[in-house]
C-alpha positions as CSV (number, residue, x, y, z in Angstrom):
1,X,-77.7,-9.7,-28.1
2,X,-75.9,-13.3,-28.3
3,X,-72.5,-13.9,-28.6
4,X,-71.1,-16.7,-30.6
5,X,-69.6,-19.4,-28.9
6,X,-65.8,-19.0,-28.7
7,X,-65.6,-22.5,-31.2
8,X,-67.4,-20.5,-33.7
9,X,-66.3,-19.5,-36.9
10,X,-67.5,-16.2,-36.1
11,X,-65.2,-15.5,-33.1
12,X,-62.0,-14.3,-33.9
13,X,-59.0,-14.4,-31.6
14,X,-56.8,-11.5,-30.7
15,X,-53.0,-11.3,-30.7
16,X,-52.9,-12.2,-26.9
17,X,-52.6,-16.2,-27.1
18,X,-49.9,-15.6,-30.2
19,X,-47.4,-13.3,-28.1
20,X,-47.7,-15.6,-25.2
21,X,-46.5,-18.6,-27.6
22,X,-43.4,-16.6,-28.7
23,X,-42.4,-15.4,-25.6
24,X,-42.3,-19.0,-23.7
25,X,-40.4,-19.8,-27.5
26,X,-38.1,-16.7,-26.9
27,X,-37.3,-17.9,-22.9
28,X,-37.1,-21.1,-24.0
29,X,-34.3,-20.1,-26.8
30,X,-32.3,-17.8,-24.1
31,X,-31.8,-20.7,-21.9
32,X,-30.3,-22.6,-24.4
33,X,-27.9,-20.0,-25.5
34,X,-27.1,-19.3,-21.6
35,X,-26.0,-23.2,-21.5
36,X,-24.4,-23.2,-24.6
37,X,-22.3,-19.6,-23.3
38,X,-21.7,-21.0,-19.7
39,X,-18.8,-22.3,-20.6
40,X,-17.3,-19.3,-22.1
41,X,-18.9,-17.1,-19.5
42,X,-16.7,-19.5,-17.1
43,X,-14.2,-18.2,-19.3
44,X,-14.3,-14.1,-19.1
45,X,-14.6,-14.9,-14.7
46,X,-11.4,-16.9,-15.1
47,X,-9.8,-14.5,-17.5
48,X,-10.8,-11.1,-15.3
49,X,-10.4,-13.1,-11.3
50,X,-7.7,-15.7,-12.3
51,X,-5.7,-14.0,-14.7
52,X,-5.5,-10.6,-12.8
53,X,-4.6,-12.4,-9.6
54,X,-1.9,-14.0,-11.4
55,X,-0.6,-10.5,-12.8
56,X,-0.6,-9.8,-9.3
57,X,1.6,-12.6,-8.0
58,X,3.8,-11.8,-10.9
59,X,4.2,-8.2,-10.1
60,X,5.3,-9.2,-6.4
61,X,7.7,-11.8,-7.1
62,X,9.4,-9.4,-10.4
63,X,9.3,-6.5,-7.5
64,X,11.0,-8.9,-4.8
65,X,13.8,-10.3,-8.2
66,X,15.0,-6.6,-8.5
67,X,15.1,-5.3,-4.6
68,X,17.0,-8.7,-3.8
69,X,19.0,-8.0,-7.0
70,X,20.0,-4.7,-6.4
71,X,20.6,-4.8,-2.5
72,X,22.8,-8.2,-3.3
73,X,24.9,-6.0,-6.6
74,X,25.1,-3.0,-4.0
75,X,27.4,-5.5,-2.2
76,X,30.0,-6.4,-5.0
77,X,32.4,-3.4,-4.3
78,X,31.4,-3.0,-0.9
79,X,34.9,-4.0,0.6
80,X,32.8,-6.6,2.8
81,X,34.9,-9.7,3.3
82,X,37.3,-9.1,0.4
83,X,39.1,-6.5,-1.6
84,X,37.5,-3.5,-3.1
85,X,38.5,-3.6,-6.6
86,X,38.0,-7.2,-7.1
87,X,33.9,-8.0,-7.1
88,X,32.8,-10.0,-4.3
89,X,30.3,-12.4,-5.5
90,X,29.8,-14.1,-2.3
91,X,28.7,-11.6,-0.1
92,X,26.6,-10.2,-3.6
93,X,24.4,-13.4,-3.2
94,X,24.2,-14.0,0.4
95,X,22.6,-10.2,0.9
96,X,20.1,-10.9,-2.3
97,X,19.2,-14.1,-0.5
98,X,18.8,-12.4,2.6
99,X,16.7,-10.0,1.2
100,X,13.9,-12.8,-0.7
101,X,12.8,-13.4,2.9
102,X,11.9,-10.1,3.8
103,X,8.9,-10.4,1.3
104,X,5.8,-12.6,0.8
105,X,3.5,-13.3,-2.5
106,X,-0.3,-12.7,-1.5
107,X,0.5,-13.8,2.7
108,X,2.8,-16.4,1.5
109,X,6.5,-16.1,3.0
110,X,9.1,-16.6,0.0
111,X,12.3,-18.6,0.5
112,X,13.1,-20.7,-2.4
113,X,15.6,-18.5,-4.9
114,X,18.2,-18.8,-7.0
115,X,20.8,-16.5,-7.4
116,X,23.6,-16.8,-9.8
117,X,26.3,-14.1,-9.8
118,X,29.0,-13.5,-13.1
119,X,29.1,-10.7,-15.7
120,X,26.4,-8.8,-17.4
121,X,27.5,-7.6,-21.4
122,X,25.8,-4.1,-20.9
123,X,27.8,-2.8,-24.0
124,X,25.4,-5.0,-26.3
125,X,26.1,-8.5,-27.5
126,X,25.9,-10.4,-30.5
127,X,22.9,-12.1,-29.2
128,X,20.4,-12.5,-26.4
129,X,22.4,-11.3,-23.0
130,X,23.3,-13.8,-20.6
131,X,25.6,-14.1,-17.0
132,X,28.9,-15.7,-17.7
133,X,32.0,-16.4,-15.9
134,X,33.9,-15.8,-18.8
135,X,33.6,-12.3,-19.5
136,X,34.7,-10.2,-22.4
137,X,36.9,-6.8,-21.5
138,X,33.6,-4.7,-21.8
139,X,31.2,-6.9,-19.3
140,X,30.6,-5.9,-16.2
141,X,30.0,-7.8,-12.7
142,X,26.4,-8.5,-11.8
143,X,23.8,-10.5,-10.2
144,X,20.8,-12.4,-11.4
145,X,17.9,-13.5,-9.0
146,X,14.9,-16.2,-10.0
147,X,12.2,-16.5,-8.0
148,X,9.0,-18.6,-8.7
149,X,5.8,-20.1,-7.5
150,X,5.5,-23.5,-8.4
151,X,5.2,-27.1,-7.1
152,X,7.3,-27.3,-3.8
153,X,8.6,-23.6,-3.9
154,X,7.3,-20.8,-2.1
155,X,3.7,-21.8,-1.0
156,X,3.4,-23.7,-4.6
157,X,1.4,-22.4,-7.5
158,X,-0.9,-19.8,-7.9
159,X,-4.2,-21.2,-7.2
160,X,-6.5,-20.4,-9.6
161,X,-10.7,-20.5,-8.7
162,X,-13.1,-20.0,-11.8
163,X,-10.8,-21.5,-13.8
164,X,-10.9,-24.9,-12.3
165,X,-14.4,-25.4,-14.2
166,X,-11.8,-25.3,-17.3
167,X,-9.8,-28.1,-15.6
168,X,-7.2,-25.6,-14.6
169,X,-6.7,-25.2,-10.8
170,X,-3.1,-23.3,-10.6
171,X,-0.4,-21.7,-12.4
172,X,3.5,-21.6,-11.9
173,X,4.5,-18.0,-11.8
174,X,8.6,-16.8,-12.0
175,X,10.2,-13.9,-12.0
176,X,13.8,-12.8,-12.7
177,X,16.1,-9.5,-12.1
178,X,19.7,-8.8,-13.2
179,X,21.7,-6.2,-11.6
180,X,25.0,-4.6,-12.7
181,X,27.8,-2.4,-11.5
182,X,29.0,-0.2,-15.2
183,X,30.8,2.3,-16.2
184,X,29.4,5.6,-16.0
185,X,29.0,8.7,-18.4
186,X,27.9,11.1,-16.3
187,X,28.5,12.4,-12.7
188,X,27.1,14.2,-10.3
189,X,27.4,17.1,-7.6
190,X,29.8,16.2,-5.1
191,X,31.8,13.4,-6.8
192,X,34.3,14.8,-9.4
193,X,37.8,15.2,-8.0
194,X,39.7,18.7,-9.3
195,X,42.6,16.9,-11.1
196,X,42.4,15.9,-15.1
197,X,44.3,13.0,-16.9
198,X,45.0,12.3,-20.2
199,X,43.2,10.0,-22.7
200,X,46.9,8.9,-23.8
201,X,48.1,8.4,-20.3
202,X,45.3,5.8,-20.3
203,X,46.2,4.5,-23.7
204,X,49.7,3.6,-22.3
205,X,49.1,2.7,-18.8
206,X,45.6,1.0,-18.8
207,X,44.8,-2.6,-19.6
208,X,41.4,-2.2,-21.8
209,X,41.7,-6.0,-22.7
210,X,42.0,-6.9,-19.4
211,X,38.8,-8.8,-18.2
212,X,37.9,-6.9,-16.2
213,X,40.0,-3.8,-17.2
214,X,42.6,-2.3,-15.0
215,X,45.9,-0.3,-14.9
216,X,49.1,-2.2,-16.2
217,X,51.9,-4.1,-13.7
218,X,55.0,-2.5,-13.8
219,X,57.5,-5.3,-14.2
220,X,59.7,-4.1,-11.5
221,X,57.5,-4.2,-8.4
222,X,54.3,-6.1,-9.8
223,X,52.0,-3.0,-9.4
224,X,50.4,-0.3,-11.2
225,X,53.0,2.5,-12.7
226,X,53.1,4.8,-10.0
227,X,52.8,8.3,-12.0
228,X,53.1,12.1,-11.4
229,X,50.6,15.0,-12.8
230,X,52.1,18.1,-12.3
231,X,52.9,20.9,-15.6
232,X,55.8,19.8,-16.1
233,X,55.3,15.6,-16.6
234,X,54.8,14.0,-19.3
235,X,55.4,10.3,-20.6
236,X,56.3,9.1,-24.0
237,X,55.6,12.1,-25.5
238,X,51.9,12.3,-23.5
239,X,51.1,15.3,-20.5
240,X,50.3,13.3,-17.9
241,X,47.5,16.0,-16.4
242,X,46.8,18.7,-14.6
243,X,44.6,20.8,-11.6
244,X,41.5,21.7,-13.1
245,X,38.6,24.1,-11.4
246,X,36.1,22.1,-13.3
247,X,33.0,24.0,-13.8
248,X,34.2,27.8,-13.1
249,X,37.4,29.3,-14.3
250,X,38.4,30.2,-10.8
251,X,42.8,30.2,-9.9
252,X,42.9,31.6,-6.2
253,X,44.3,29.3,-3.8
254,X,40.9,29.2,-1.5
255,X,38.8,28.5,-4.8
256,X,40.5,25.6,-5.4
257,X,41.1,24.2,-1.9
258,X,37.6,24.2,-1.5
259,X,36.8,22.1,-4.1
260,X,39.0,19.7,-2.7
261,X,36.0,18.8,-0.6
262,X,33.4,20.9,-2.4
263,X,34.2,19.1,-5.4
264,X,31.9,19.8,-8.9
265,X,28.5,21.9,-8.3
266,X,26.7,20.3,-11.0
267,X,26.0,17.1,-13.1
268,X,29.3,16.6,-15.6
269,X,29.2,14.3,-18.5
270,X,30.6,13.1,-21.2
271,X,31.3,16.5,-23.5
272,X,31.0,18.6,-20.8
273,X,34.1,21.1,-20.5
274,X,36.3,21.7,-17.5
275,X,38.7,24.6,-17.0
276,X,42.5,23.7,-17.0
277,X,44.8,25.7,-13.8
278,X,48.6,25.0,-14.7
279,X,49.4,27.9,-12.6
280,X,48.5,28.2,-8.6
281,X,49.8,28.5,-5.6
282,X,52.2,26.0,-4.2
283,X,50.4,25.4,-1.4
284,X,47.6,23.6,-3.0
285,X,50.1,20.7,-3.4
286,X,50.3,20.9,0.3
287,X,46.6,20.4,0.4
288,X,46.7,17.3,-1.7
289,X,49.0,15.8,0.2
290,X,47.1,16.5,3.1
291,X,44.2,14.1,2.3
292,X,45.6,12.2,-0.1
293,X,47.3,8.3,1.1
294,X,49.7,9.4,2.5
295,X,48.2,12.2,4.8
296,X,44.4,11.6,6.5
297,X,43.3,9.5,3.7
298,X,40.2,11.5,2.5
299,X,41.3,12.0,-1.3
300,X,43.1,8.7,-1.4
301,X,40.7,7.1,-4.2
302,X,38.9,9.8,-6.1
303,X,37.1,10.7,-9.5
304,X,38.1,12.6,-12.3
305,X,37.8,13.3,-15.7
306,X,39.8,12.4,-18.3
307,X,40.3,14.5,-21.4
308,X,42.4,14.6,-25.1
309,X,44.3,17.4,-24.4
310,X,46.0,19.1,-20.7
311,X,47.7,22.1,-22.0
312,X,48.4,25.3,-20.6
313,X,45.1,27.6,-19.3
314,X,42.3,26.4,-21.6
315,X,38.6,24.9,-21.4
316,X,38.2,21.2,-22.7
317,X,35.8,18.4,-23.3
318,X,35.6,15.4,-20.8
319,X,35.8,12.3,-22.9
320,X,35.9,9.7,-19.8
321,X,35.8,9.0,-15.9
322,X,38.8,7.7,-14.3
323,X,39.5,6.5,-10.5
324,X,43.0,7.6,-9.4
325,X,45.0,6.4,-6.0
326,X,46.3,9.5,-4.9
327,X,49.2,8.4,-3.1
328,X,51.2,11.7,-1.9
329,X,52.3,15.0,-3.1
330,X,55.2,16.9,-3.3
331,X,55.8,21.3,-3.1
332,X,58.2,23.6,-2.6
333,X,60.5,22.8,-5.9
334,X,58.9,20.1,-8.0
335,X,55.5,20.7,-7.9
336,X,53.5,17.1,-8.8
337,X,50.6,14.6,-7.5
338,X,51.7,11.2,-7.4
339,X,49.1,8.9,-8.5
340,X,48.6,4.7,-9.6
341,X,45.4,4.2,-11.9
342,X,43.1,1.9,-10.3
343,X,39.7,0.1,-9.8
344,X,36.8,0.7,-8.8
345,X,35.6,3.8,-7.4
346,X,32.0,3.7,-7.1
347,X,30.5,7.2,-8.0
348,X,27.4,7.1,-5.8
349,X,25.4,9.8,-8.0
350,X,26.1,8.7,-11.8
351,X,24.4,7.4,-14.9
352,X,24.4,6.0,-18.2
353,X,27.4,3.9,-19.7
354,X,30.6,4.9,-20.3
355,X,34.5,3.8,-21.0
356,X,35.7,1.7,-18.1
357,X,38.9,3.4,-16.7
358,X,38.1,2.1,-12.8
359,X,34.4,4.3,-12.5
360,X,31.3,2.3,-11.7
361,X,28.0,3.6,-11.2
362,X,25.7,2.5,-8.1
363,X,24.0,-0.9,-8.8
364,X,21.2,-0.5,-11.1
365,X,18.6,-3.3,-12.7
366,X,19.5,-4.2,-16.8
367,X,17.2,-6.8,-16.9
């Protein structure tokens, strides 16, 4: 039998030469949507190789910013070269510097900073927070570290790699930390001093306008009032304070002695209630004396609460922390602590943000 020739009009052709023709059309399609998309494929690399390694450098240098800035705030009351209740900025800056060239960004070692010390509004303010040496009564002292990659400054830029096809080849990076010394409103174990004061005592004897705040001058010798708790003092009309077991309602003589050292058991806070002793034995006077200024110095400059009301044998609401100078005390007739208000005791354990009668928390990061 003959076949027709594959010109004749007899033969028909399969499907075979027409799927051959569309898929050469189909490849020939893809590669011109590949080109077209190379650019923004470019793109996604540079977005998920560039971008997270500059996430990366960021994270460093904002980790480095708040080490530097809290080893360098840890330093303000330190007593390191100056006084302990006045803030000392230089040594604050030299130990945050000190600490930037510990650390490196991806191998690179890091030595250009800035740091610029001042005071920190952590109260709020009426707009964006910013350092300033001209602080307002409720600012507090702090530092502020800026560190960056960039042209000339640690190791330059961030180099970037699949973005250069998008005609970017690096990125400055920066990074800044502020850290404060505030007020506290809570304390805890092992900080809070068995003594109470009076929120009136402060009303008359503390400078809240003061930048920063601290006890009035007596006019006489230039110095805070020098002032006496005991039962029987009280000033303008105001009980000047009182022993207090704190947590427990505990009134024999070794109970409280013990907490001379002891001090509170657990975290206390603003609304937290302490127990009121008017009535002990003399001989926890002699105790106080003891350690306070005047004895072996180890209750010279302690914490306690302050509260609205110090009468008789009672259970009442802390309403803020204060730092006392426990200067001497006296037994065997007039039973009293004498005490001048100052600044700053640094409570070691302690949180949140309180009233500034002369307590200040460890250093802590507010920006």
């Amino acid at each position: 039998m003959n076949r027709p020739p594959l010109t004749s009009p007899g033969w028909k052709s399969t499907g075979c030469n027409r799927d051959l023709r569309s898929t050469r059309r189909q490849r020939g399609a893809v590669l011109i949507l590949v080109a077209l998309l190379l650019p923004v494929l470019l793109g996604l690399c540079a977005l998920a190789v560039d971008v997270a390694l500059v996430f990366l450098v960021r994270n460093e240098l904002q980790n480095v910013a708040d080490a530097a800035a809290l080893s360098g705030a840890a330093k303000l009351y330190s007593g390191e070269g100056g006084p302990i209740d006045e803030p000392n900025f230089s040594a604050a800056a030299s130990t945050a510097g000190e600490a930037i060239t510990l650390n490196r960004s991806i191998g690179v070692e890091l030595e250009d900073v800035t740091v610029a010390s001042g005071f920190w509004p952590v109260h709020g303010a009426d707009g964006p927070p910013v350092l300033t040496t001209n602080p307002g009564p409720r600012d507090v002292p702090a530092l502020q570290v800026t560190i960056w990659r960039g042209e000339g400054a640690n190791g330059g830029a961030v180099p970037l790699h699949f973005a250069r096809a998008l005609g970017l080849s690096s990125l400055a990076v920066s990074a800044s930390a502020v850290a404060a010394v505030a007020p506290v409103a809570a304390v805890g174990a092992g900080e809070v001093f068995p003594l109470v004061v009076t929120e009136c005592l402060y009303q008359q004897y503390w400078n809240a306008a003061a930048s920063p705040p601290g006890p009035k001058l007596d006019p006489s010798t230039g110095l805070p009032y020098v002032l006496r708790i005991g039962a029987d003092y009280t000033y303008q009309g105001c009980k000047a304070g009182s022993v207090s077991s704190l947590e427990s309602d505990v009134s024999n003589l070794a109970s409280l002695q013990a907490l001379l050292t002891s001090r509170n058991a657990s975290l206390l806070k603003y609304g937290s209630r302490v127990w009121l002793q008017p009535s002990f034995d003399e001989s926890f006077f002699a105790s106080i004396d003891a350690c306070s200024g005047g004895g072996n110095g180890q209750c010279t400059q302690v914490v306690v609460p302050v509260v609205g009301n110090a009468e008789g044998h009672s259970q009442v609401a802390i309403t803020a922390f204060a730092c006392l100078n426990i200067q001497r005390a006296s037994w065997g007739g007039e039973n009293y602590i004498q005490v001048a208000m100052t600044r700053n005791c640094i409570a070691r354990n302690a949180g949140g943000a309180g009233i500034n009668y002369g307590v200040l928390g460890s250093a802590r990061l507010v920006l």
